[in-house]
TISE-860656 format. One line per 5 residues: their letters; for each residue x, y, z of C-alpha. Coordinates in pm, 1 decimal. Example, Ala and Ser with C-alpha at 12.3 -4.5 7.8 and 13.67 -1.06 7.14 Angstrom:
// TISE-860656
as> 1230.0:-450.0:780.0 ~ 1367.0:-106.0:714.0 $
***
This chain:
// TISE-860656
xxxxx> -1159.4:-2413.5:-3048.2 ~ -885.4:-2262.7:-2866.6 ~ -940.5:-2227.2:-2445.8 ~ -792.7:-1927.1:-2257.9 ~ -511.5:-2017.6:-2080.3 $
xxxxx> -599.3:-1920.3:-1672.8 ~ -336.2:-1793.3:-1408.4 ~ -313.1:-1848.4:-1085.3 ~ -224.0:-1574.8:-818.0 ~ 159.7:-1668.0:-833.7 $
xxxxx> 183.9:-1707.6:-1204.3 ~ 46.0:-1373.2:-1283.4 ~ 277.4:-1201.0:-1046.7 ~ 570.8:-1385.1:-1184.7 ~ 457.7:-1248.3:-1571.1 $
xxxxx> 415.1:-916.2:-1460.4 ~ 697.4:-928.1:-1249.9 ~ 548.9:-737.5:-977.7 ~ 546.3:-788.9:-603.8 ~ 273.8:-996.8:-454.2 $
xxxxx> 87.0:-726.3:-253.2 ~ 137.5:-477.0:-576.8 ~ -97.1:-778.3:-710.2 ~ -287.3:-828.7:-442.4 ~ -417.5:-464.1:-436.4 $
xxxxx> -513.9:-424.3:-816.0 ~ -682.9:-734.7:-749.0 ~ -878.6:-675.3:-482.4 ~ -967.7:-290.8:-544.9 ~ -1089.6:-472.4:-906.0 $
xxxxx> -802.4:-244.1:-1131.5 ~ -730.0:-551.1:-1258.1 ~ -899.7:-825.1:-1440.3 ~ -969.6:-1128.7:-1221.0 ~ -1208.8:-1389.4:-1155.4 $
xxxxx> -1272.7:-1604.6:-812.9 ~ -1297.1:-1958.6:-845.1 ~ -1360.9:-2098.6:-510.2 ~ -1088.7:-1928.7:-262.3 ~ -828.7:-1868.2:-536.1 $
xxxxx> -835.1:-1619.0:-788.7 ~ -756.4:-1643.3:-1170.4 ~ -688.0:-1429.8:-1431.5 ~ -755.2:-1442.7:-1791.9 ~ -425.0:-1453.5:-1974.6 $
xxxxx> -573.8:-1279.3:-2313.9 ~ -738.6:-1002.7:-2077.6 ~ -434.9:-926.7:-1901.3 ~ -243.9:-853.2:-2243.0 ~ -560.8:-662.4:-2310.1 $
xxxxx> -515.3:-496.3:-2040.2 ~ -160.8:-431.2:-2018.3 ~ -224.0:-288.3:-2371.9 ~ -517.4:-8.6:-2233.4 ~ -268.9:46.3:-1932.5 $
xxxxx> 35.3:96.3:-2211.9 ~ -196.0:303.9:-2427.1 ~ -355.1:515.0:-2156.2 ~ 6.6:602.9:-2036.7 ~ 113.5:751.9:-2380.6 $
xxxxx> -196.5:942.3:-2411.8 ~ -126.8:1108.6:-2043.3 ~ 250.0:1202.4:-2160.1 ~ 101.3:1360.8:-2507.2 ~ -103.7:1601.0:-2291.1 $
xxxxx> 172.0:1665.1:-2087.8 ~ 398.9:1724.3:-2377.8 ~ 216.4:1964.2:-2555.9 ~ 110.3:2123.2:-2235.9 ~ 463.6:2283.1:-2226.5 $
xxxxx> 732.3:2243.9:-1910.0 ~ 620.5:2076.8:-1606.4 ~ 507.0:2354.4:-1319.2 ~ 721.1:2378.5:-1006.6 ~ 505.3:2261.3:-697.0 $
xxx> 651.9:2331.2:-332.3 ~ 887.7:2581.5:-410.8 ~ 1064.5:2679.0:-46.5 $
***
């Protein structure tokens, strides 16, 4: 049986090549899946894809609406 590989704090950021407080704040407002194991926190390799995959998904859907919504409205016209 095949294990789930774990990250640690630095190794996800380094995947998801993202700063370390743009981590630290989907962590710790829970956008993100993670898990705390003592002080440290770890993340679930297969439920990152998973969720990179929602994330990836969930940002087509949102340009579909806005594509067949028409043109984008002008906001703050001066």
């Amino acid at each position: 049986m095949a294990t789930d590989e774990l990250l640690t704090f630095e190794e996800l950021r380094a995947y998801l090549k993202i700063h370390k407080m743009t981590l630290w704040r989907l962590t710790q407002r829970g956008e993100i899946p993670a898990m705390k194991v003592g002080r440290s926190w770890r993340y679930s390799k297969a439920q990152i894809q998973g969720w990179l995959q929602t994330q990836s998904n969930a940002r087509m859907r949102q340009a579909q609406v806005v594509e067949k919504a028409g043109s984008p409205i002008a906001i703050g016209s001066g």
